[in-house]
Each structure stands twice: as C-alpha cells, then as structure tokens.
Steps between C-alpha positions, in 0.01 A plus 500: 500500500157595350463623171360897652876512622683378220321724305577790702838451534560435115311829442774709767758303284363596172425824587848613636659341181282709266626931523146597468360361773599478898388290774268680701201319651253691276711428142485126673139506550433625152710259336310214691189661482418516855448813741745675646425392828559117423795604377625650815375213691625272295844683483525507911429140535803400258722736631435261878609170224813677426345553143574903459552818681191691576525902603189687485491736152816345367551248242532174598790274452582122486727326746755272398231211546202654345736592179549125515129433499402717244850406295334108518176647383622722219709182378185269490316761329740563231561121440157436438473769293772372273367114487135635437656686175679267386231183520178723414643807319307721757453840455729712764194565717360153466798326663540827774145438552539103594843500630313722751326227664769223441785683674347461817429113419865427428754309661880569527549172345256522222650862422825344461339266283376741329807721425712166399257407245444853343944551514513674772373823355615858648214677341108492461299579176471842647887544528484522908811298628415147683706491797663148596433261751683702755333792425732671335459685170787492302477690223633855421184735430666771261186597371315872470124601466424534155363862635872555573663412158644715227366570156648321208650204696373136446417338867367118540226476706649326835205531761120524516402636823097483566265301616203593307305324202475809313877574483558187391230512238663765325820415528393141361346711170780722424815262574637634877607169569859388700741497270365700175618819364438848522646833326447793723375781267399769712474620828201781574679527824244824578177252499720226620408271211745331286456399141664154388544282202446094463413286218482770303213724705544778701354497798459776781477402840422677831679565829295177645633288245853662501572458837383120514695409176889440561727462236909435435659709226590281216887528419 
C-alpha cells in the first residue's frame, strides 16, 4: 500500500480513538493537510479496497482490514519511537518527527526485531499503547484528561497526546513527561483552565493543553 493510504487510514484510527476529534473527511483532510476534496476522493477509493465505510456527511469508519492496516502502522510508529529514545535521547517530537518517515519503510520482520530487542515494550515515550504483532492492544487505558481531574489529588502523567513541536517544547521545560508527577491544585472550571503543581512550580494550563494531557490518579 502507498504511504498517502497508510497515512489516511492511521489518521481515521487516531482520530476515532481521541474524544475530541471524529472522522469526517474534512477533520481527515485537516489532520493530513490536504483539501477536503482529496479527502473525499481519497476516502471513496478505499472504501472500493475494503479499507473503510464511506457515507456522504458522516464520519468515516475503518473495516476490520483497514483497522488492521492502520493497527500495523500505529505499531511501527510507536516502536520506532521508543528505539529512537532510547539510542539518541530524542526529544518527543524529534523521534514523532522521524518515526514518521520510517514507519512506512518498515518490515513486519524488522518490527519484530525491533520490539524483541527493546523488551517488548507496551508503551511509547509519549505513553500511547504499542499494540502487538497481531494488532492487538492489550493494555487497560484507565486514564482521564487532566481537564477532567479533581483538585487536591496527585495524578501521574500517563499519556501525551499531540503531535506538535510546540507542545512538546513546553512540556519538555516544565517536566510533563510519562511517568512524572502532578498535584492538582485548582480547577477555574469557569475559564476552563486548571492550575497544577510539579517540581515545586505551579503551573496553569489551558483547555488545549488539558484535554491533550491524560493522567491516572496516584493511589
């Protein structure tokens, strides 16, 4: 399969699996940065592959075997992510950024190669779940948008949910990393911002950031 249709299923995938987004052709086409009407297009010609469901105006959604492709995608992705991090201590955009292109360069075998040599790891820097190499992700997400959390509880940080070299930037400066921290303070639930505590600095962070940042309440 070309790379313009892996990408475009992975984005459906993605999309569905994240509540703020759906899978209409034009939230596709923005994601990919392409016009709506290559979306479409492109979106009619996979649904003749057997690749999705396409009804004009509504969202479009996987079959079984384009979940499969974009699954095998995701799981490239992810790997690559984690071996770039560990062998170059990459910033979180940096590997995103090149496992980009190497996904789509990637053999089943090396993959497997890959996820033998790392331990078999269920996670990525970012905290997104690798699935295995049938496609199947088998971990239990129990976590909650940090816009969704209660004041005065302590959360880890669990999953960083963006794409974008700015995000990452300033999550990289103030210590949002998988894994670290946080004391809810205060939630200004009127301007939907919400006001947090880590390393010892409060911090105040928008909706945007909120809703991208997922976290598990630390028992």
């Amino acid at each position: 399969m070309s790379i313009a249709i892996e990408n475009f299923v992975k984005a459906i995938y993605k999309n569905d699996k994240n509540d703020s987004n759906d899978t209409k052709p034009g939230n596709i086409a923005k994601k990919l940065g392409i016009s709506n009407a290559a979306a479409t297009d492109m979106a009619k010609k996979l649904a003749t592959k057997d690749l999705l469901h396409y009804e004009k105006y509504q969202e479009l959604k996987l079959t079984e075997k384009g979940t499969k492709m974009a699954l095998n995608v995701v799981r490239k992705h992810r790997l690559w992510e984690c071996l770039l991090f560990k062998m170059f201590d990459m910033s979180l955009h940096e590997i995103h950024r090149e496992s980009e292109l190497l996904e789509h360069q990637t053999s089943d075998f090396l993959a497997n190669k890959i996820s033998a040599y790392l331990g078999n790891p269920k996670f990525d820097p970012h905290g997104d779940p690798i699935p295995n190499s049938k496609g199947e992700i088998t971990t239990n997400d129990t976590s909650v948008a940090l816009s969704n959390t209660q004041e005065g509880k302590t959360y880890t940080i669990s999953r960083l949910m963006s794409d974008e070299k700015e995000f990452f930037d300033f999550c990289a400066q103030n210590g949002l990393k998988y894994g670290n921290s946080i004391v809810v303070t205060k939630q200004f639930s009127k301007n939907k911002m919400t006001q947090i505590s880590i390393n010892n600095n409060t911090i105040v962070l928008n909706q945007d950031f909120t809703n991208i940042i997922y976290v598990n309440e630390t028992k």
